[in-house]
C-alpha positions in Angstrom: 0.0 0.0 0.0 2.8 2.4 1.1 4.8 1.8 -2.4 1.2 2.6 -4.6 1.0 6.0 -2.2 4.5 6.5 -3.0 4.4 5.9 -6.8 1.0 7.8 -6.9 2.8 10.8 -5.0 5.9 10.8 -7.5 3.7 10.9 -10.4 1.6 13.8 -9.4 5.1 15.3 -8.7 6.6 14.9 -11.9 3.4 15.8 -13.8 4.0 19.3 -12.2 7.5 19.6 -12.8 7.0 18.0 -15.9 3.2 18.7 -17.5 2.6 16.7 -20.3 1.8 18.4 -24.0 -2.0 18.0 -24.4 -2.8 15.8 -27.6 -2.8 16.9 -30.7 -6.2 16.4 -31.7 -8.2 15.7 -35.1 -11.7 15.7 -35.3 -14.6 13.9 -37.3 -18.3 13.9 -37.6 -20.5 11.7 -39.5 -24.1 11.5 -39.8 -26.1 9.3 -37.6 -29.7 8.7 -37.7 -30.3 8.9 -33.6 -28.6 9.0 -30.5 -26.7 5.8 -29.4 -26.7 4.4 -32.9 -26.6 0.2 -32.7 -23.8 0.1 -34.9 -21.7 2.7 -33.1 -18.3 0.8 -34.1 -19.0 0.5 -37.7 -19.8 4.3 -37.1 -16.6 5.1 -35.3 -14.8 3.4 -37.8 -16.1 5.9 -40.7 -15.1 8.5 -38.6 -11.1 7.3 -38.0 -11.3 7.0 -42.0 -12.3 10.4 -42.0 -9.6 11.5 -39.8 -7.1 9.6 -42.1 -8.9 11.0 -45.7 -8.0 14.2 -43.5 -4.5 13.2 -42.7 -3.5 12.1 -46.2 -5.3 14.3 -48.0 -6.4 11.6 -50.6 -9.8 10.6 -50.8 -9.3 7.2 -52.3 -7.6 6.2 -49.3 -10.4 4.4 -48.2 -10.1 1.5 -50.6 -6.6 0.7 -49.6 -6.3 -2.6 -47.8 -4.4 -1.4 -45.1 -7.3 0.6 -43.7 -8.6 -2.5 -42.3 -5.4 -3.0 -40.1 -6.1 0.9 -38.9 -9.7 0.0 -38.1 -8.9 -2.9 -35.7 -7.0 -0.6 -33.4 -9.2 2.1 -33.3 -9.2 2.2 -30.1 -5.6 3.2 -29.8 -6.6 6.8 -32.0 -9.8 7.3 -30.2 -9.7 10.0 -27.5 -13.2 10.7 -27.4 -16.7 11.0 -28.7 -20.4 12.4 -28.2 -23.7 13.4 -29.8 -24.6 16.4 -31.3 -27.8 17.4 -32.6 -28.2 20.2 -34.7 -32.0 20.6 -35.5 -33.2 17.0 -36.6 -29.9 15.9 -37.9 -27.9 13.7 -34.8 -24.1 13.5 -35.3 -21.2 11.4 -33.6 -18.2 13.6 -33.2 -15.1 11.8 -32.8 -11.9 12.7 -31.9 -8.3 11.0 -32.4 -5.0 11.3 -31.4 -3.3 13.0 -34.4 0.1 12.3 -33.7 -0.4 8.7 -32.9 -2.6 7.9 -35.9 -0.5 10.2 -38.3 2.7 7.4 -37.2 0.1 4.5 -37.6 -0.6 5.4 -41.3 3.0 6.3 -42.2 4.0 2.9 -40.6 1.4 1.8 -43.0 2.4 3.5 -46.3 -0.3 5.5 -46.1 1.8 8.9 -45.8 0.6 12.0 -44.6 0.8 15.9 -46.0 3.6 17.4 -45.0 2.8 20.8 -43.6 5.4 23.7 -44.3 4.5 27.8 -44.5 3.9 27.6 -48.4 0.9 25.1 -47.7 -2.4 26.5 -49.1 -5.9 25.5 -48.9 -8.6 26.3 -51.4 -11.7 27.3 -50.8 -13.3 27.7 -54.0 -17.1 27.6 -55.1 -18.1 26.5 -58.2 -21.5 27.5 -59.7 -23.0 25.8 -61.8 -25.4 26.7 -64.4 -28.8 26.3 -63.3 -27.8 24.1 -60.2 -26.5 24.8 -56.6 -23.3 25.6 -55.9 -20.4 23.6 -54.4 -17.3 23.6 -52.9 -14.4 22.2 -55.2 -13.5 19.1 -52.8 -11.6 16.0 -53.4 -14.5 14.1 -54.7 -14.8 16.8 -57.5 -13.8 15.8 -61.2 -10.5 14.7 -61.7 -10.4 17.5 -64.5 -11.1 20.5 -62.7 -9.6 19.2 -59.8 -5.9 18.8 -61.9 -6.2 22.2 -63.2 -6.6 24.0 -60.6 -4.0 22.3 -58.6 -1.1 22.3 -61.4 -1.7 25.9 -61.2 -0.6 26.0 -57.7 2.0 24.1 -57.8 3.3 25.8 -60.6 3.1 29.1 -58.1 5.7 27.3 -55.8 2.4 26.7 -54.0 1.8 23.1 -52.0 -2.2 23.2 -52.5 -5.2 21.0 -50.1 -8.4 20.6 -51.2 -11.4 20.4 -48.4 -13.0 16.9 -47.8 -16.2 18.3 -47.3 -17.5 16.1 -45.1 -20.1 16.6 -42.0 -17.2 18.6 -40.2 -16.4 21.0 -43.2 -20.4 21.3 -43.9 -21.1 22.9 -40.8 -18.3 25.5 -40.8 -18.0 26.5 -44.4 -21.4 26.9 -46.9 -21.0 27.9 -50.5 -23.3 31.1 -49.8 -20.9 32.5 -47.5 -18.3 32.2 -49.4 -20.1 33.5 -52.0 -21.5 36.8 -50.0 -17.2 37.5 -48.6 -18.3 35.9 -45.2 -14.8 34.1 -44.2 -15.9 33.5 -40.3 -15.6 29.9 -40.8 -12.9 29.8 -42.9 -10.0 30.2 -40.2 -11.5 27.1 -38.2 -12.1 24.6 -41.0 -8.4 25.5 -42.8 -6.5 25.1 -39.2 -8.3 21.3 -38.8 -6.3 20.4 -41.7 -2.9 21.9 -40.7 -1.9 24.4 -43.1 -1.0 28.3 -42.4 -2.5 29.8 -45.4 -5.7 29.7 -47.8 -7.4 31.0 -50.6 -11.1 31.4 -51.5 -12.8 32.3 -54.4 -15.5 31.4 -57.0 -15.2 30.2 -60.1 -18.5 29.9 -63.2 -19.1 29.1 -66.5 -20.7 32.1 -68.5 -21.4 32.9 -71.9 -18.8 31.1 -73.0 -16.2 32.4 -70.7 -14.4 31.1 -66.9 -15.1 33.8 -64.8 -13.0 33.6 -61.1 -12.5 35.7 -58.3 -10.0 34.8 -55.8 -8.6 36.3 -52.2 -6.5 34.9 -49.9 -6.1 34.8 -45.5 -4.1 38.1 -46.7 -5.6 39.9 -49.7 -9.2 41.1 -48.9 -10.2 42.7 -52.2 -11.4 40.4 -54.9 -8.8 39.3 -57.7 -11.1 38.6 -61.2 -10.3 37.8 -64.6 -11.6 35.9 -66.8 -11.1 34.1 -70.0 -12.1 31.3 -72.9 -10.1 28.9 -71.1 -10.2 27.7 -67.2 -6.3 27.2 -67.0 -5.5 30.4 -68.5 -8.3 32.6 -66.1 -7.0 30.8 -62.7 -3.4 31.3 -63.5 -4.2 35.0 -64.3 -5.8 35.7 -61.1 -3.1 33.8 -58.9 -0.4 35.4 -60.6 -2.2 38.7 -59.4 -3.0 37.9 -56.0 0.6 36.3 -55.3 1.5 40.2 -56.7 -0.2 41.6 -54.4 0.6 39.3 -51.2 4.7 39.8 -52.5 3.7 43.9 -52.1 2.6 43.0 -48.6 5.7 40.7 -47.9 8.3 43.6 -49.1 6.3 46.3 -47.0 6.5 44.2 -44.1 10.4 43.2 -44.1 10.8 46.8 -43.3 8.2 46.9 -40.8 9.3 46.1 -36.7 6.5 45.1 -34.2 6.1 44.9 -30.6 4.1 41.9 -29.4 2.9 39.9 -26.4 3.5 36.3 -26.6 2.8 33.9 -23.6 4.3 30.3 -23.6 3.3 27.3 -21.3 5.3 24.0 -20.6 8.6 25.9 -19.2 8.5 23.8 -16.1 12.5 23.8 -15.7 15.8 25.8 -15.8 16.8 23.9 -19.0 12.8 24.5 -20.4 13.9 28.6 -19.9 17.8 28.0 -21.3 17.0 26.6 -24.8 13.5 29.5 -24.7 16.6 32.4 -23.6 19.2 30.5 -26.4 16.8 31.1 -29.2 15.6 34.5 -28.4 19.5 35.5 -28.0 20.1 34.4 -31.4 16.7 34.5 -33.6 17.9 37.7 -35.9 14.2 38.1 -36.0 14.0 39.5 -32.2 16.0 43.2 -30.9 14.9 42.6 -27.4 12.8 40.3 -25.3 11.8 40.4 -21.4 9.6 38.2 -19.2 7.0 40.5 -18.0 5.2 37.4 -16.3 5.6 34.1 -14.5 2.9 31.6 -13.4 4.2 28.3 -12.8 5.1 26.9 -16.0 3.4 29.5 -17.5 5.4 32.8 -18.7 4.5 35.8 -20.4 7.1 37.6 -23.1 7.6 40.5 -24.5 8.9 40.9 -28.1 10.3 43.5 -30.4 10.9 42.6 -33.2 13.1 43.5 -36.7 9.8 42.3 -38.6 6.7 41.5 -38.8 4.4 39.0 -36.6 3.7 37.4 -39.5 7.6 37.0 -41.2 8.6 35.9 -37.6 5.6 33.2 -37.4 6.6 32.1 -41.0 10.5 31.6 -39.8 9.4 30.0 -36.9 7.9 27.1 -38.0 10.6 25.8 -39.8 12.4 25.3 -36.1 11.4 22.8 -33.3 11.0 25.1 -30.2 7.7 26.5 -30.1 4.3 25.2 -31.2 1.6 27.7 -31.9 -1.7 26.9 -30.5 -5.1 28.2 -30.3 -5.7 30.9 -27.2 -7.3 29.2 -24.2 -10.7 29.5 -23.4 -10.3 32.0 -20.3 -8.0 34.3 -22.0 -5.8 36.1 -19.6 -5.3 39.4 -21.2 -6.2 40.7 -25.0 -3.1 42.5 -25.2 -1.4 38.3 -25.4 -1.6 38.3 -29.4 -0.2 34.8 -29.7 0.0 31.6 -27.4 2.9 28.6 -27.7 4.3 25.4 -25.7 7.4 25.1 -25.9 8.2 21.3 -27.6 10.3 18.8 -25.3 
């Protein structure tokens, strides 16, 4: 009895010397008809494919044969799940541990996007004649699909399409778009990892490809529009990625003063490697701790650019990972919030 105390004790001890990371977490909803579904594995199991369509970023994933092998140790991913009900329509929302599921299906050949700052989703409605517009997603055709992501790449651009499913449905609606309304926008691009995204609409009229694009950046519509689909979308990226270089340049010359708080600095070696990269980022004049709470602190920054250059720069090195503000947010002068990785 005295050693379980004792080993009980020394955990709760090195948990706060030590807090653990929280999981990375990636989240799926698929349609259910009620509450407490019968089949509630078969349903779990559509929503860890999800997760991996999500992952890889390929929606013919799910007929590979090693998604059976994934499904049989669901219970490894699974963090979580619930109902929701949103007017008649019932929901299961699951979610998985992204980090151990994203080593399950590259252990599995199923590899995953690789994230880096030139990453880009697309947002882009399509309207149809006479019929309701849609989203471009991964289950569009292969043809407009092709051409609209050789364009991207061709912009030195590493371009996503949207799944679409339940979980992209409720945040993001075609009339929205349509009307400028990005509210959702922010939320649905972050579930799939990637820094930066574009929206637009694209239709078919009188003969001619009519799109208007903007990004997370450019506000103001970009449109052109031509005989030919590949030539109007590579017009009106080559204009936005104008504009957004404008931005970049005026920026460069631009210093900033910022509040950043950080968690997990639990140690003296946590706050040497935080003070070693501050000394030498070329990105930061001058930096104090203005706060300490626990493992908490609160930093300020001035900087010899922009938030946004600094950001950019910093995810290409392992020390701090940007995450979302937490729910009681201590002051709105904190502009962004990071743990600092083990």
């Amino acid at each position: 009895m005295k050693h379980t105390v004792l080993i009980a004790w020394v955990a709760a001890l090195m948990a706060i010397a030590f807090p653990l990371a929280a999981n990375t977490v990636i989240t799926s909803h698929v349609a259910v008809e009620s509450y407490g579904v019968d089949n509630e594995r078969k349903v779990l199991e559509e929503a860890l494919l999800e997760a991996v369509v999500t992952l890889t970023g390929d929606e013919t994933v799910r007929e590979n044969k090693e998604i059976a092998s994934l499904k049989k140790r669901l219970d490894e991913f699974l963090l979580e799940y619930r109902y929701e009900k949103s007017g008649q329509a019932w929901a299961l929302v699951a979610k998985f541990d992204q980090d151990t599921l994203s080593e399950a299906v590259d252990n599995e050949g199923l590899a995953t996007q690789q994230i880096n700052e030139e990453d880009v989703i697309l947002w882009l409605v399509y309207q149809y004649p006479k019929r309701s517009p849609i989203i471009v997603n991964t289950g569009s055709p292969e043809k407009l699909r092709g051409t609209l992501m050789k364009n991207l790449r061709s912009k030195g651009l590493q371009p996503l399409l949207p799944i679409m499913d339940l979980d992209d449905q409720q945040k993001v609606d075609p009339a929205d778009v349509l009307s400028g309304k990005d509210d959702g926008l922010v939320s649905a691009s972050q579930r799939y990892g990637v820094p930066h995204y574009i929206t637009g609409v694209l239709q078919f009229d009188a003969g001619l490809w009519k799109i208007q694009l903007r990004s997370d950046r450019i506000s103001s519509n970009v449109s052109t529009q031509s005989r030919n689909l590949n030539g109007s979308f590579a017009s009106a990226l080559a204009i936005l990625q104008s504009r957004e270089k404008e931005i970049d340049q005026s920026e460069a010359a631009s210093a900033e003063r910022i509040l950043i708080q950080v968690s997990y600095v639990g140690s003296y070696s946590a706050y040497r490697r935080l003070k070693e990269y501050f000394n030498n980022s070329k990105s930061v004049n001058y930096w104090r701790v203005s706060s300490d709470q626990g493992d908490t602190i609160t930093i300020e920054l001035e900087l010899s650019t922009s938030a946004r250059r600094w950001l950019k720069a910093l995810r290409k090195q392992n020390i701090l990972e940007h995450v979302a503000p937490p729910v009681d947010l201590p002051s709105d002068e904190i502009l962004y919030f990071f743990t600092l990785n083990p």
